[in-house]
matplotlib code that plots the C-alpha trace (Angstrom):
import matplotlib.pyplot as plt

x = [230.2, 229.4, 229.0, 225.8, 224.5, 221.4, 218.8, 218.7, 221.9, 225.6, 228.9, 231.3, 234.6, 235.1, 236.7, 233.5, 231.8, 234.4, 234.0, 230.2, 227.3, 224.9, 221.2, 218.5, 215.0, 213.5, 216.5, 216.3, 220.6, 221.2, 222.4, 226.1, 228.9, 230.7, 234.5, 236.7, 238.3, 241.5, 241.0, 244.0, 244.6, 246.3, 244.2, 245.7, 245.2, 244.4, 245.8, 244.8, 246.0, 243.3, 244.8, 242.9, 245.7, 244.5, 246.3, 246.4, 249.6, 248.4, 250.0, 249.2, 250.0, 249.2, 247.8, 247.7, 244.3, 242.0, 239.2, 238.4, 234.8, 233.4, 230.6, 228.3, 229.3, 225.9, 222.5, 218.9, 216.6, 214.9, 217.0, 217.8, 221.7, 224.4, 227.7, 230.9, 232.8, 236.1, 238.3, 241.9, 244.9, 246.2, 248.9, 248.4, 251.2, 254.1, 255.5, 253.5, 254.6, 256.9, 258.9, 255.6, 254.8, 251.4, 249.1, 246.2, 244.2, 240.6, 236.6, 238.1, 235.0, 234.7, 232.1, 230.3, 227.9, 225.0, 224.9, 222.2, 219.8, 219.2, 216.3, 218.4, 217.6, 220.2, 224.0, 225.0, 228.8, 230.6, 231.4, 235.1, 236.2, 237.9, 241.6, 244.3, 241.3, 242.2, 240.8, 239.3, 237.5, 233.8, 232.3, 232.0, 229.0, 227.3, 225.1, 222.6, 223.7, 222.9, 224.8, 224.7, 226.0, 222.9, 220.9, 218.4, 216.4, 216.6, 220.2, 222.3, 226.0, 226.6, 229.4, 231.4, 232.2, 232.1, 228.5, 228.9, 231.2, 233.4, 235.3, 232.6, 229.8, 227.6, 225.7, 227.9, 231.3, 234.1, 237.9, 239.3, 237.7, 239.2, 235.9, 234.5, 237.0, 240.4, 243.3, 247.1, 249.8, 252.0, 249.5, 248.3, 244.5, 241.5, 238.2, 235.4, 233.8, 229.8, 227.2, 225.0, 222.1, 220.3, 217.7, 218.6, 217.4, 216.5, 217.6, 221.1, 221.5, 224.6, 225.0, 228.8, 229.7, 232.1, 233.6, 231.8, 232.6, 228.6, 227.5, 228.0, 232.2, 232.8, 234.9, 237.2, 240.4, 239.8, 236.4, 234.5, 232.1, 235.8, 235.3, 238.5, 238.4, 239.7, 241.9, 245.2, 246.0, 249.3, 251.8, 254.8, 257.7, 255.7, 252.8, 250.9, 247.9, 247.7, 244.7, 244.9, 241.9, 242.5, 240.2, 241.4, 240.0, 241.0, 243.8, 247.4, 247.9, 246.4, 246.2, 245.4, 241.7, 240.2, 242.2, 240.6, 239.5, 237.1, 235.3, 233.6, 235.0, 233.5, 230.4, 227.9, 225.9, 222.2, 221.0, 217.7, 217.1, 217.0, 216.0, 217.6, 215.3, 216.3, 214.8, 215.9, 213.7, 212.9, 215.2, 217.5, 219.6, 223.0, 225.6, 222.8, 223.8, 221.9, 221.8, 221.9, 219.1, 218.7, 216.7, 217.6, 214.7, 214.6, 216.9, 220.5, 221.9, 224.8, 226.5, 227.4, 226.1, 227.6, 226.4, 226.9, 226.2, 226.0, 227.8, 230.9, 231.1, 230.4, 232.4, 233.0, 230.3, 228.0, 226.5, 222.5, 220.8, 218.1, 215.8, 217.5, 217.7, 221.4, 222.4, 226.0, 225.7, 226.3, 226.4, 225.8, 227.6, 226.7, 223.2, 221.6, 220.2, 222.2, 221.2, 221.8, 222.0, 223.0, 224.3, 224.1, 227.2, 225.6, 226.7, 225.8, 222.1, 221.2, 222.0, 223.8, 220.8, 221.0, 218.1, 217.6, 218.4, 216.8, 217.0, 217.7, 216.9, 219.6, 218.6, 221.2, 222.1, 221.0, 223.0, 224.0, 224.5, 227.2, 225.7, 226.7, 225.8, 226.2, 225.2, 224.0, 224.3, 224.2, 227.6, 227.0, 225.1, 223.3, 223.3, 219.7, 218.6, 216.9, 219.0, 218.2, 220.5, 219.6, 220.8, 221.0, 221.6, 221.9, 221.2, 217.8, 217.9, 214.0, 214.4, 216.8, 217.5, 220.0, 221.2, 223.0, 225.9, 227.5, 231.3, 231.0, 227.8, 224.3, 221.7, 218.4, 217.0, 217.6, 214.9, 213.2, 214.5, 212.2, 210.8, 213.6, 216.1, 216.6, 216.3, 215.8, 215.7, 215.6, 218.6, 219.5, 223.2, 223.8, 227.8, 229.3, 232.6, 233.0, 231.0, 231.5, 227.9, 227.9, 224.8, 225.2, 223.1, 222.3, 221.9, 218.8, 218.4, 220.7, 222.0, 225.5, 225.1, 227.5, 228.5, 228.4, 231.7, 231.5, 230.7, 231.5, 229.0, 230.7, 228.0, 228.9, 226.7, 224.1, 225.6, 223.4, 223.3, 222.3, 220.2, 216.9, 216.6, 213.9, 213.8, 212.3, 211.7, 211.2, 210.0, 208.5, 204.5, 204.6, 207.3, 207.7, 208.0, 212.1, 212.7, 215.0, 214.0, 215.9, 214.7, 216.4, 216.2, 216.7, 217.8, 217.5, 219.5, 222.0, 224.1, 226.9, 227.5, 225.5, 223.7, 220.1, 218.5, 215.5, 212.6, 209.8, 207.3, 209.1, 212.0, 215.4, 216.2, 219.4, 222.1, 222.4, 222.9, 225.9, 224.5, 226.0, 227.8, 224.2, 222.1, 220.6, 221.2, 220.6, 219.6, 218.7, 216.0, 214.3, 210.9, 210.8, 206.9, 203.8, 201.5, 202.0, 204.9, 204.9, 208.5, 209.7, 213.7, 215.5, 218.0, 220.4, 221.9, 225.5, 227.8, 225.6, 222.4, 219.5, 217.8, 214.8, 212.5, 210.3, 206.4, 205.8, 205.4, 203.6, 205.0, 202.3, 204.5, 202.9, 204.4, 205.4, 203.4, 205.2, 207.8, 206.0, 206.1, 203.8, 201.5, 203.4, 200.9, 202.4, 200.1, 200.5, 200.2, 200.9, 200.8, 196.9, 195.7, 193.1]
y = [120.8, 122.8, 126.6, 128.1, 131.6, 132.2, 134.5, 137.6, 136.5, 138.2, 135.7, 135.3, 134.9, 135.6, 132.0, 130.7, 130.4, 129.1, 126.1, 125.8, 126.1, 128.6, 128.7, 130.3, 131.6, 129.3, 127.3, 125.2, 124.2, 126.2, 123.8, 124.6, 124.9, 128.5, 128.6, 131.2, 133.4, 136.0, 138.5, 140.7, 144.5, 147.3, 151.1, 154.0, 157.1, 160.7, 162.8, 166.6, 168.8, 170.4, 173.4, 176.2, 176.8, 178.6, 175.9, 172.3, 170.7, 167.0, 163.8, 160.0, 156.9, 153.6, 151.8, 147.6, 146.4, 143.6, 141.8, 138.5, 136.8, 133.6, 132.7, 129.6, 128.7, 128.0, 128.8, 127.8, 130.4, 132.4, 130.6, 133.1, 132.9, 134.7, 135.4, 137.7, 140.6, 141.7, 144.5, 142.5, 144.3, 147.4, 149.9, 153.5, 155.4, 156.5, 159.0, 162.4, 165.1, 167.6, 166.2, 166.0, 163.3, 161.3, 161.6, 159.0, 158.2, 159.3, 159.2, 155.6, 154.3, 151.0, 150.9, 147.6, 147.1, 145.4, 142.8, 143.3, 141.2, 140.0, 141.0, 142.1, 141.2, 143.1, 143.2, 143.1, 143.2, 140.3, 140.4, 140.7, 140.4, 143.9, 144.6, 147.9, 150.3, 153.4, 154.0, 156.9, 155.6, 155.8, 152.0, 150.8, 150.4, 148.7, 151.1, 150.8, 153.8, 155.4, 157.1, 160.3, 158.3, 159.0, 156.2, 154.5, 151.5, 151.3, 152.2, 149.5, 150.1, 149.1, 151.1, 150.3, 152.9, 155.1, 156.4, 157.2, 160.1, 160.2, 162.9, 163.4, 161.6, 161.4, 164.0, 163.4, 164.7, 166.6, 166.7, 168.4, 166.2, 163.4, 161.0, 158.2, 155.3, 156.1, 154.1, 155.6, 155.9, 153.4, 150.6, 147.8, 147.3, 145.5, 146.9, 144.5, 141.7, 142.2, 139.6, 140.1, 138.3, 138.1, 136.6, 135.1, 135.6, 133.3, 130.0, 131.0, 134.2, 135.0, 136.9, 139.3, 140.2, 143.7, 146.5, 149.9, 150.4, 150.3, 154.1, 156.8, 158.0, 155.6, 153.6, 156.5, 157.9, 160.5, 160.5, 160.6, 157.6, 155.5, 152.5, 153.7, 157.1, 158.9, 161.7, 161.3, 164.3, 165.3, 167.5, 170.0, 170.6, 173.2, 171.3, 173.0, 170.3, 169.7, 167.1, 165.5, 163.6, 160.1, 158.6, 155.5, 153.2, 149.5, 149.8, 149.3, 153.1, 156.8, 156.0, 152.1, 150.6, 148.8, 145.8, 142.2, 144.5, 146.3, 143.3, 140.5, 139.2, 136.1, 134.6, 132.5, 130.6, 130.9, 126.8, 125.4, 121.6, 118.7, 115.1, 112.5, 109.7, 106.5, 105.6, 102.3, 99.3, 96.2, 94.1, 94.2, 91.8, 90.7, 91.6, 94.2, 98.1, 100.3, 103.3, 104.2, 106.9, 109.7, 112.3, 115.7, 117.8, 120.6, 120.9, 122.5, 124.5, 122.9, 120.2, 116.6, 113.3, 110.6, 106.8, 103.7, 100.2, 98.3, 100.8, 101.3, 104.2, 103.2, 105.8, 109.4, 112.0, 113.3, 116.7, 116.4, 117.9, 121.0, 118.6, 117.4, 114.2, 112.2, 109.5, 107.0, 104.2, 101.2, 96.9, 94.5, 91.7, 89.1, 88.0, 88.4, 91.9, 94.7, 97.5, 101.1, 104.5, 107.9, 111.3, 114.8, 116.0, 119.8, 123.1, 127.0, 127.2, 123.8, 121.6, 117.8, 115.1, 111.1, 108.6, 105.2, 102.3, 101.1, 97.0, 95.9, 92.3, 91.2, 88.5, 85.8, 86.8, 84.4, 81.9, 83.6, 81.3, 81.9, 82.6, 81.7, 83.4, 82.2, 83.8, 82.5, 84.7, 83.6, 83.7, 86.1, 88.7, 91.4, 94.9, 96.1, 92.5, 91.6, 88.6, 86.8, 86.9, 84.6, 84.7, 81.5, 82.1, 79.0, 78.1, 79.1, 82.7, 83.7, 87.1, 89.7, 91.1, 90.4, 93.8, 92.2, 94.1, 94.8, 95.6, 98.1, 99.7, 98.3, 96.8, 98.4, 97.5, 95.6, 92.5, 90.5, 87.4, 84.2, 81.5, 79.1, 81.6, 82.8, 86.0, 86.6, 89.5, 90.7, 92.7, 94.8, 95.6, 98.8, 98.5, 95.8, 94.1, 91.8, 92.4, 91.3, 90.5, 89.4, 89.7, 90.8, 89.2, 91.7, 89.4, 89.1, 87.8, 84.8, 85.2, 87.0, 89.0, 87.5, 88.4, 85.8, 85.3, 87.0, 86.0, 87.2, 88.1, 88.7, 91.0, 92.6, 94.7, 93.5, 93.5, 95.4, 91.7, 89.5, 86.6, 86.1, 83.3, 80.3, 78.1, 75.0, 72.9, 69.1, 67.4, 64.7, 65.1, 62.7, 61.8, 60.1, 61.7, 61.5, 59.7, 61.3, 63.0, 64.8, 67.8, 69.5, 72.5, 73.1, 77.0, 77.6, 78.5, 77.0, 79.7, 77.2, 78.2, 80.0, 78.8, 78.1, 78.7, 76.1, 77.5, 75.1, 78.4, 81.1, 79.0, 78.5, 74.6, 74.6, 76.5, 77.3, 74.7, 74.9, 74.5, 72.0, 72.0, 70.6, 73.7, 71.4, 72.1, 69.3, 68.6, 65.7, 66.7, 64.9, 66.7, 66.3, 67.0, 66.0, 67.7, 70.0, 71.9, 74.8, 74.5, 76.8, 78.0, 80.9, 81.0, 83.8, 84.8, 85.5, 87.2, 87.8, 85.7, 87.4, 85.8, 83.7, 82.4, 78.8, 78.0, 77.2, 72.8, 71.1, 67.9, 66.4, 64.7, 61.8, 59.3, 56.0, 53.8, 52.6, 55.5, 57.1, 60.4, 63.4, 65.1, 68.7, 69.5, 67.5, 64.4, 61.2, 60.3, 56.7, 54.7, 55.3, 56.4, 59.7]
z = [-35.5, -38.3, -38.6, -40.6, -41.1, -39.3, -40.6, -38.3, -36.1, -37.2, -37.5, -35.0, -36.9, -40.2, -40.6, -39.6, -43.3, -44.8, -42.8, -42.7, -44.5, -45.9, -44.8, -46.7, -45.4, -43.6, -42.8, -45.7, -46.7, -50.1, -52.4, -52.2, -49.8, -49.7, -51.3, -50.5, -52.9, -52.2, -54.9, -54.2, -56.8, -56.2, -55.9, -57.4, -55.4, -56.7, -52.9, -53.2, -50.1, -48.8, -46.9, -49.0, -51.0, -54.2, -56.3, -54.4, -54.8, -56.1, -56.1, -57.4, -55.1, -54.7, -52.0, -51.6, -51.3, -52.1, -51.3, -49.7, -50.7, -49.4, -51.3, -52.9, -56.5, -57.2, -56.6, -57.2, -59.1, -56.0, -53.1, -50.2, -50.0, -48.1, -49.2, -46.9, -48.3, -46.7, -47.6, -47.1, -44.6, -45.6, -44.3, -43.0, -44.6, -41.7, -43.9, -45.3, -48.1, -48.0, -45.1, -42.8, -40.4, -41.0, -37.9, -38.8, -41.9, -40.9, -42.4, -44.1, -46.5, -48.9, -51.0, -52.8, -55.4, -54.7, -57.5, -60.4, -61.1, -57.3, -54.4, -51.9, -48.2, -45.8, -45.0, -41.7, -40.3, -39.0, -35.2, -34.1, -37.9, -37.7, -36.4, -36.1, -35.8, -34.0, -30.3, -31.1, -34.3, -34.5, -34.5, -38.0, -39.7, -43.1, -44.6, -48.3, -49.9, -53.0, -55.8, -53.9, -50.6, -49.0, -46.8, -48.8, -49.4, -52.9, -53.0, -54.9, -52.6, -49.5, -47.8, -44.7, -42.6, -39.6, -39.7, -43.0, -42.0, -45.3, -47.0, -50.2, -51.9, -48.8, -46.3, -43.8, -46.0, -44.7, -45.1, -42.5, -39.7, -37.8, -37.1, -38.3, -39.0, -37.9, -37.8, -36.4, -39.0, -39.8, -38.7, -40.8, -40.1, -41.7, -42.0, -40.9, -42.8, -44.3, -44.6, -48.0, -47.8, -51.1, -53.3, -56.6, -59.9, -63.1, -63.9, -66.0, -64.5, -62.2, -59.3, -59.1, -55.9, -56.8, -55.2, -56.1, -59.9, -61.6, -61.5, -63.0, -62.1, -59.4, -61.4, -63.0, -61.5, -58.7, -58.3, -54.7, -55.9, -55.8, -53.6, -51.4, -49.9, -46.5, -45.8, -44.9, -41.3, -41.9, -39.1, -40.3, -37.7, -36.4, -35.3, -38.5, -39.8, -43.4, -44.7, -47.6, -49.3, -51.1, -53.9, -54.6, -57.6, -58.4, -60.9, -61.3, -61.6, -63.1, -66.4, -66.6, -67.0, -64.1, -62.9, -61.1, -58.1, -60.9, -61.8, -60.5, -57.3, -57.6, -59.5, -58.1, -61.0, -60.5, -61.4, -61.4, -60.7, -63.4, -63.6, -65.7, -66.7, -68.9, -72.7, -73.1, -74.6, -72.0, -74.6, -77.1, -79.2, -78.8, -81.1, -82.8, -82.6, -80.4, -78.6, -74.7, -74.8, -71.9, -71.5, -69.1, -68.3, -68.5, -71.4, -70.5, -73.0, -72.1, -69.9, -70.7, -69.5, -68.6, -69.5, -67.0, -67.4, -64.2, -62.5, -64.8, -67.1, -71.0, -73.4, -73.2, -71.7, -74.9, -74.8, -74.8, -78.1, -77.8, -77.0, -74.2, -75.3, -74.8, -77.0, -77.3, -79.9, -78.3, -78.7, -76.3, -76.9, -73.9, -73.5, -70.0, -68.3, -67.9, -65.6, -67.8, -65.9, -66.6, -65.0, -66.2, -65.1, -64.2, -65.7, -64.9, -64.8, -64.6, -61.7, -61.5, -61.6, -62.1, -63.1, -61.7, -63.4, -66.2, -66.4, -70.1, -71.4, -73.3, -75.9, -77.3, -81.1, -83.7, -85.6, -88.8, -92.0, -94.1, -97.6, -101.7, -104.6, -108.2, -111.2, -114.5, -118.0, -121.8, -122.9, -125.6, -126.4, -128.9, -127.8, -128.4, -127.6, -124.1, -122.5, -118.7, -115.8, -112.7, -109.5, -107.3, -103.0, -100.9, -98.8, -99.1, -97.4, -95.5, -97.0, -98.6, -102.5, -105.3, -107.1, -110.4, -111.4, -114.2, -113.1, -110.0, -111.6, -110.6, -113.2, -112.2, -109.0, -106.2, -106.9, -103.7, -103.2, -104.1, -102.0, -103.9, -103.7, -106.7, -109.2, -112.8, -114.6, -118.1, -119.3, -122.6, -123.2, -124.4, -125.7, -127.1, -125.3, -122.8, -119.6, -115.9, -114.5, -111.0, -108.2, -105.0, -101.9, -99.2, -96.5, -94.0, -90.0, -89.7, -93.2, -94.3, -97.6, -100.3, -103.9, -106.7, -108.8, -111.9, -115.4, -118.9, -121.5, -124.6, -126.0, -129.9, -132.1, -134.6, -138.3, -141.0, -142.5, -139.8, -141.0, -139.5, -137.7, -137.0, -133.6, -134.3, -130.4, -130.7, -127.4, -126.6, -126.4, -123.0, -120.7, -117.0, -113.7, -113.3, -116.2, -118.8, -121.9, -124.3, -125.6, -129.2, -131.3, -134.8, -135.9, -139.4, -141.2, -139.6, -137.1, -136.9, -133.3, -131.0, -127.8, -126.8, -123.7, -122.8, -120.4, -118.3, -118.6, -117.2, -115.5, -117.2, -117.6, -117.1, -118.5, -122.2, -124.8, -127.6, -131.4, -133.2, -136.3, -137.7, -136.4, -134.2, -130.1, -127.6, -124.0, -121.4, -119.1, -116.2, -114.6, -111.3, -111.1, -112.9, -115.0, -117.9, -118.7, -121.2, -123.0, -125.3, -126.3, -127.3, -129.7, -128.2, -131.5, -132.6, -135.0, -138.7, -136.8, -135.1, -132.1, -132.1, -130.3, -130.5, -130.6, -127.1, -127.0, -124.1, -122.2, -120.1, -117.6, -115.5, -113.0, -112.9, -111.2, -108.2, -108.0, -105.0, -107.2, -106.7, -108.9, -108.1, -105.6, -102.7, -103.4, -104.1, -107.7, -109.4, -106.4, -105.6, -109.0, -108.6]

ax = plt.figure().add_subplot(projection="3d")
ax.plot(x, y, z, "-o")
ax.set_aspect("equal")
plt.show()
């Protein structure tokens, strides 16, 4: 059986809410069970002998104290909650001053401060939740005070005591009076137990159950606003009475600053609700990086959440951004559905929330094809003087680029790779000496980048007395569908060395061609389509030579009857005629 606080009905036992719950207006459960905190502090005393001596004889003491609270660690923004305040056991002294014997401590009063920032409902006493109170004391009471000590509504203290008999700061105030609460020297006693039933505030706001310490004096040594204060009746040998009136303030001693008993006793976080809702696509790929995407409304200024896929907790809690919005990088790596979650972990101001599961389609990754790259260059070159560098992937990717290289440094742009796999583009060297040219392949869906080996271009510097030279191309004017031809050059005068580079329109024909000792460079050739072809050559130049290019020739290629050739187009050519 659980214990709750009723609206309008006191406690029994002062044990009893630490075992139960709270209930808020309307008997709706607050959102959080009550914890129980032992704050315990010392009071230092400023006694004054009030006998009507001319000068009063003073003294400083100390006096144990403390304060027990029971209280939510959370609430939600304008939730009705309760929380208990209890002044812990003390001592009446046994011994007075100067020899005397102590008689009773009498007008005993504890102050509170009703929390800022809160609508504040009522206070009531706990039943029974008092002990070692004298016979003749006055029935305790929980009053809403004012600075002054006076009964009011709008007063922000609430002050246990005897019908608010007290010895200053209130209309009932006297020190040489025995009333109100008493309790017999040498007795340890408790003062009862108070119910504060309030209203929270804002979302990120916090409510601070304290002793008295907020206005104006009540929290500085000797002052009769102190939370503690009741005079102390005192008997000489003679019978004589002497009273003597405490103010007693939470710290160590007279000349220290306030110690745990002058600040919050406990805090109870003021939270407002949250949702946590999944942004996940229906599918993603295996082996493909991600993100698990959640989304925490409204957005904490703080706080972690925690991921979970199907069930089990993926990676460290991430703290959401400003917008909310949580993300974790993450691969799936087996194909199949997976059910994705998370939690926000709740903070102060914003409470704990969950989302359902979001189901995520996990696709099979696709077979990826290891790539090769080869590149082609002249093997010399001029600087000043455009050259071509062609790249070659196989096999033949379905998309991607080739960035040539020259060393670690890129030559221009990265260039789209074509339907045949291949890229050409048209380089000047700047510097003479011997250059490195590679290509790198980036890669594309199902394809691995790769790099090309790299190959030397010896490129040097034009001398002031290169010749200028002529490219002469000799083809054939007709030639077969694959059927051999040879195809030569003639650069005058003659380089004696050098290389030539044959093109089929814009497309290299294979790689470049030594000249010979005769000037004359030489190559066999088989098309492998019919039609024209547009043939020229380039005579890359060397040391004292300049480059040249040829007259472009045409080879009107046809096929062989019977070959099964094609006419380039895809159809069939010598076998049916046109």
């Amino acid at each position: 059986m659980k214990t709750v606080f009723r609206r309008g009905s006191a406690l029994t036992a002062a044990s009893a809410l630490a075992g139960g719950l709270f209930m808020v207006a309307g008997g709706a459960i607050a959102s959080a069970a009550p914890e129980v905190k032992n704050v315990g502090f010392t009071t230092a005393c400023h006694v004054r002998e009030m006998d009507g001596a001319a000068s009063p004889i003073t003294f400083n003491e100390t006096v144990g104290s403390g304060v027990t609270v029971t209280a939510p660690a959370t609430a939600t923004p304008g939730e009705t909650l309760t929380y208990r305040l209890q002044p812990n056991e003390m001592k009446a002294n046994s011994g007075g001053h100067a020899s005397r014997g102590v008689v009773h401590w009498a007008r005993i009063k504890y102050d509170f401060d009703i929390p800022a920032g809160v609508e504040f409902v009522k206070s009531e006493l706990v039943a029974n939740s008092a002990y070692g109170l004298g016979s003749d004391s006055a029935t305790p009471t929980v009053t809403q005070i004012d600075d002054s000590g006076n009964l009011s509504a709008a007063g922000t203290h609430l002050r246990i005591s005897g019908l608010n008999r007290t010895t200053g700061n209130g209309p009932n105030s006297a020190v040489r009076s025995s009333d109100g609460i008493i309790v017999g020297a040498n007795t340890k006693f408790r003062l009862p137990a108070i119910d504060v039933t309030v209203k929270a505030g804002a979302a990120g706001t916090e409510i601070n159950p304290s002793v008295r310490v907020s206005d104006s004096g009540s929290a500085n040594y000797d002052n009769d606003k102190n939370a503690l204060t009741f005079v102390q009746r005192e008997k000489d040998v003679f019978g004589v009475n002497y009273w003597e009136r405490y103010n007693c303030s939470p710290r160590d001693n007279s000349s220290s600053s306030l110690n745990a008993g002058g600040k919050a006793l406990t805090t109870i976080y003021v939270s407002q609700p949250t949702t946590t809702t999944m942004q996940m696509p229906e599918s993603v790929q295996a082996s493909a990086p991600t993100e698990l995407v959640a989304n925490v409304g409204p957005a904490p200024v703080r706080g972690n959440v925690q991921f979970r896929i199907n069930g089990a907790d993926i990676g460290s809690p991430v703290a959401p951004g400003p917008d909310g919005v949580a993300r974790l990088p993450h691969t799936f790596y087996t194909a199949g559905t997976a059910q994705v979650s998370a939690a926000f972990q709740g903070v102060n101001g914003f409470l704990s929330s969950s989302s359902t599961e979001a189901t995520v389609t996990v696709t099979a990754a696709p077979v990826v094809k290891q790539t090769d790259t080869v590149v082609t260059v002249p093997g010399d070159a001029k600087t000043g003087t455009s050259v071509t560098l062609k790249a070659q992937v196989s096999p033949l990717p379905a998309a991607g680029t080739l960035q040539f290289k020259d060393g670690a440094a890129n030559i221009g742009d990265p260039i789209t790779v074509s339907a045949d796999g291949s890229a050409t583009l048209e380089h000047v060297f700047t510097s003479a000496g011997t250059h490195a040219v590679s290509a790198y392949y980036s890669g594309a869906t199902g394809f691995k980048p790769s790099i090309a080996p790299a190959q030397s271009v010896i490129v040097s510097d034009p001398a002031p007395s290169d010749v200028t030279t002529s490219t002469s191309l000799n083809v054939p004017g007709s030639a077969k569908q694959a059927a051999a031809v040879e195809l030569s050059v003639t650069v005058a005068p003659n380089p004696g060395g050098g290389s030539v580079q044959f093109y089929d329109g814009d497309q290299l024909i294979g790689e470049s061609v030594v000249v010979g000792a005769d000037g004359v460079a030489r190559m066999t050739h088989t098309f492998t389509s019919i039609g024209d072809h547009r043939i020229t050559a380039v005579f890359n130049g060397r040391a004292g030579f300049t480059q040249s290019t040829s007259d472009e020739s045409i080879v009107s290629v046809s096929s062989t009857p019977g070959d099964g050739g094609t006419d380039g187009n895809g159809s069939l050519g010598g076998l049916f005629g046109s």
